[in-house]
N, C-alpha and C positions, 0 to 999 in steps of 0.2 A: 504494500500500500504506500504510496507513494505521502510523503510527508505535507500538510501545507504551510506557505510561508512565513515568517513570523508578522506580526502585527508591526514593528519598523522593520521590515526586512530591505527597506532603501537607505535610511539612515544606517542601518547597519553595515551595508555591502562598503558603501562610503571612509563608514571606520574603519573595517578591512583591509579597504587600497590603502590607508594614511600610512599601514603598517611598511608595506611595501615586502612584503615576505612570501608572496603568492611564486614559485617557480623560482626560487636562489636553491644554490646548492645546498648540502648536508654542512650541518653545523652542530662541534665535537656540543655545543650546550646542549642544545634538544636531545641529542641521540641519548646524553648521557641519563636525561630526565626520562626518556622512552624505556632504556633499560630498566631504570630503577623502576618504573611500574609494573615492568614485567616478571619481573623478581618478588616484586613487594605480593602482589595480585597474584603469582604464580601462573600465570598464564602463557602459554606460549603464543601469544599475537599482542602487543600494543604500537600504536598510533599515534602523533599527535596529526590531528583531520581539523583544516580550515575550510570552511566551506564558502563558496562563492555563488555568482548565480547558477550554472548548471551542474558543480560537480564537486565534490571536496578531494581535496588535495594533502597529501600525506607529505609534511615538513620532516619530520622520522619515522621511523618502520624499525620495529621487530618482527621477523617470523611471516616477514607479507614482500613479495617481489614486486608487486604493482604501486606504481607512482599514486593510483589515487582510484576513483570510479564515480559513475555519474551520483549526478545529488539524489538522482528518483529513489535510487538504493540505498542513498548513504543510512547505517542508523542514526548518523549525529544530524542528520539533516530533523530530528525530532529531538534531539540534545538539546539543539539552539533555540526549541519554541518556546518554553517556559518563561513568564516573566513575576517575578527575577528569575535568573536562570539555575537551575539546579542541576545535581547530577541522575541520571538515567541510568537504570540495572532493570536487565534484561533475563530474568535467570534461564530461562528455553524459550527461545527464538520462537522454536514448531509448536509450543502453545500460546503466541504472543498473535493477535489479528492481524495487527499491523506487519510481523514478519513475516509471518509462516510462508508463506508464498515467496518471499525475496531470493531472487537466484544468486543472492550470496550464502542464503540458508540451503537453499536447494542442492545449489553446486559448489563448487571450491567457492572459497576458504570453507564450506560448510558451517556458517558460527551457530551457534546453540546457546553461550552467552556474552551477554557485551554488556561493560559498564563503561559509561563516558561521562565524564566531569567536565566542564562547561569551559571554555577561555575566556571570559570574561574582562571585560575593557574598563579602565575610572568610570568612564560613561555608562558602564551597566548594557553593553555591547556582546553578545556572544557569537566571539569569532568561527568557534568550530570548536575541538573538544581532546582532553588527554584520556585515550579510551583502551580497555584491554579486552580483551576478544577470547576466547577458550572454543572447541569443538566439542565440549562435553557442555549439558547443565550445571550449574553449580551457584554458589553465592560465594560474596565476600564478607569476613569477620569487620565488626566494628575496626578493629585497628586497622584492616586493610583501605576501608572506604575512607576512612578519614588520611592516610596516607594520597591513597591517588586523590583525595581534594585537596591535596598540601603540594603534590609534585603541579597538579594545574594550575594554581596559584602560583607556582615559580616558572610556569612558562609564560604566565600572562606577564610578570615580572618582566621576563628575557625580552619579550612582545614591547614592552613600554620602554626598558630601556633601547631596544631597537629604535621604534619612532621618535625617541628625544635624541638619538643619536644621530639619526637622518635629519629632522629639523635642525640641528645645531650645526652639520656640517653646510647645508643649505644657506644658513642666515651667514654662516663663514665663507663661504664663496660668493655672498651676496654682495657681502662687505667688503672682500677683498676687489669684488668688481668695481665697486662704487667706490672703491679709494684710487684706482685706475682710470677713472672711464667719466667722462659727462653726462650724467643724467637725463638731460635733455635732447640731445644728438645723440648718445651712444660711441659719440666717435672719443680717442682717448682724449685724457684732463692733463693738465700740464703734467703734473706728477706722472701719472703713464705714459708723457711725450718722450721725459726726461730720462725715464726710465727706460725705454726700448729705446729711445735713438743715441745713447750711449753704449749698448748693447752693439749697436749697428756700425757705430762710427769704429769702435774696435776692429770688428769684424771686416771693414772696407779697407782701415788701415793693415790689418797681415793680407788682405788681397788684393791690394790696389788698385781698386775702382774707385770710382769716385760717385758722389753722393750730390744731390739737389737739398737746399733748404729752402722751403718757401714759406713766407711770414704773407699772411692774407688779414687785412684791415677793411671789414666791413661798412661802405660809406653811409651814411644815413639814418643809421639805426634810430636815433633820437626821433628823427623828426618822423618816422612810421610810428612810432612808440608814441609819440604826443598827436602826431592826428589816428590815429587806428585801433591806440590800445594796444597794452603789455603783453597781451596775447597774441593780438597781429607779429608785433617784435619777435614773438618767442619761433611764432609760427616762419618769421622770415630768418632767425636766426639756422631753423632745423632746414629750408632749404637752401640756403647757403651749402650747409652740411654736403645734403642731398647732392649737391651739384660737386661739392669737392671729390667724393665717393666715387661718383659714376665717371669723373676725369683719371683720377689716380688707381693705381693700382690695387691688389686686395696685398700685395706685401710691404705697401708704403706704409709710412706710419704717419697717420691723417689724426688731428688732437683739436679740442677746442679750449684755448689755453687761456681762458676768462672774458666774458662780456660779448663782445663781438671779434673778438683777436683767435686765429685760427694759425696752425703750423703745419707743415707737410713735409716729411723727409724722402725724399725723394730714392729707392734704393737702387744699387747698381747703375747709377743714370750714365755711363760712360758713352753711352752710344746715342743720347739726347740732349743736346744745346740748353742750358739754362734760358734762352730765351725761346726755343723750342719750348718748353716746359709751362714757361710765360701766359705764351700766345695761344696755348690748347687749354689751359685752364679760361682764358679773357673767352676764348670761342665756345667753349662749352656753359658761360654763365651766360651768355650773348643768345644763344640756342635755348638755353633752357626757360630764359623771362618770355622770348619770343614765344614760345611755347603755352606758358602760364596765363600770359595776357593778366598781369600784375597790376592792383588800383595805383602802384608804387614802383619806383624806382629799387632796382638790385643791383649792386657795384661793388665793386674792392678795389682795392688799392696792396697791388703787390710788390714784396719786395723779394728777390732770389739772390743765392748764391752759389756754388759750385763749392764743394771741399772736395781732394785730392787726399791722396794718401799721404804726401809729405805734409798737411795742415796739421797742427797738432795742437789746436785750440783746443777747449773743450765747450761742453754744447752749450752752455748759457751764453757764454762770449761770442759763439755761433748764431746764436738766437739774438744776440743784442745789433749783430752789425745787418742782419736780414732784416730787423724792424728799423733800422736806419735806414737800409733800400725803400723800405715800404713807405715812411715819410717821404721820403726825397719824391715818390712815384705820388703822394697824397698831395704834396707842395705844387707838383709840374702840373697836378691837372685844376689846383685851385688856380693853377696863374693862364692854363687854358681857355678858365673859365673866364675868367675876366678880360681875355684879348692881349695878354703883358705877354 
């Protein structure tokens, strides 16, 4: 007889994936908790059975070769319906309604009885179950029943120290992104600029190529930001971005290094003219407003350099003399403008 669903059986499935344990290898913790039930219980079959939507899945095995079997079958798929969840003994299967019929009673494994203790989440979640199996009928002694609810209890443990262990590592890669990386763009933050195009500039100097540095000074920003709103700004800051991205390569190292101020390292550029470099960056912001049809102006103002392998600056002094280029390039078009 096929089991029916628990009453949250959506919120529970939900708690299940947070665990992330559904198909990872054999791990010495569980196993060692599977033994000890099957010793304790004296049974030759235990389990620990997570169950999902169609099928529960066996995290360890004693005394069973198969990874797991559909949920129609599972007995734990009736472990988890209890609320709150308790544990399930089964003393003969072939006098139970619910089993008699089950082709796990019928045919291999044959079981006859099955006791299964509940995995239990803080939330009051029942994952699936620490369950011991026998082919004969029989019961368990007080001592024994209160053991395998004590061994489920330390898997629900392993269970929770698992997901605070995956959350922790998550919020630590998050963080180590966001000390890298501009929030906004995505493209890297100074500190990530500084950080890989030192890494690069080494690496160019033992192989003597030479490198592009390009400093990009956003013109206008202000005056979008006071007729348009912070938003409009933020929103013309990230195509700027947009537009450096699709010109440079995926191995350059593209940063937005505060406000409107953006950096490009340009790698292996031996074989491209800094002002090559220039004039495909001007042509592709040129292409891409043309494209946007913008209530506003989109402009930069660049500065470039070339560094060689005999340069032996290092990069902030690199970076200081590129945003010099890029003034000088912000000065020649204010004196444009005015006809000087």
């Amino acid at each position: 007889m096929k089991a029916p669903l628990p009453h949250n059986e959506e919120a529970r499935l939900k708690a299940l994936r947070q665990y992330h344990i559904l198909d990872t290898p054999p791990e010495r913790e569980y196993d060692d908790i599977t033994l000890l039930a099957a010793q304790i219980c004296a049974t030759p079959i235990a389990v620990i059975s997570l169950v999902d939507e169609d099928r529960q899945w066996f995290k360890s095995k004693v005394g069973l070769a198969v990874e797991g079997t559909s949920r129609d079958l599972a007995f734990c798929a009736y472990t988890i319906l209890p609320s709150p969840p308790e544990t399930l003994v089964v003393c003969d299967a072939l006098a139970d309604a619910r089993f008699a019929g089950n082709p796990l009673v019928t045919a291999d494994p044959k079981i006859r009885f099955y006791a299964g203790a509940p995995l239990v989440t803080p939330d009051n979640y029942a994952l699936g179950a620490l369950c011991v199996i026998d082919r004969q009928p029989r019961q368990l002694s007080q001592p024994q029943l209160a053991g395998l609810n004590a061994l489920a209890r330390q898997v629900g443990a392993q269970l929770e120290l698992r997901r605070l262990s995956t959350a922790l590592a998550h919020s630590n890669e998050r963080l180590q992104y966001l000390s890298l990386n501009d929030e906004l763009t995505g493209l890297y933050n100074r500190r990530g600029f500084l950080l890989n195009a030192e890494r690069q500039l080494k690496l160019a100097r033992r192989r003597h190529t030479t490198l592009h540095l390009v400093f990009v000074d956003m013109d206008g920003l202000k005056q979008i930001n006071d007729s348009f709103g912070h938003e409009e700004g933020s929103r013309a800051i990230m195509q700027i971005a947009e537009v450096l991205k699709q010109t440079f390569r995926d191995s350059d190292i593209i940063a937005r290094m505060g406000g409107d101020e953006f950096a490009i390292l340009a790698i292996d550029a031996s074989d491209d003219s800094r002002a090559k470099v220039v004039t495909r960056l001007q042509e592709a912001l040129h292409a891409y407003v043309a494209e946007k049809d913008l209530p506003y102006e989109l402009a930069l103002s660049i500065g470039a350099i070339s560094i060689d392998h005999s340069n032996r600056a290092a990069i902030p002094e690199l970076i200081d003399k590129a945003d010099r280029e890029m003034y000088e390039h912000k000065r020649s078009k204010r004196r444009e403008s005015k006809g000087e």
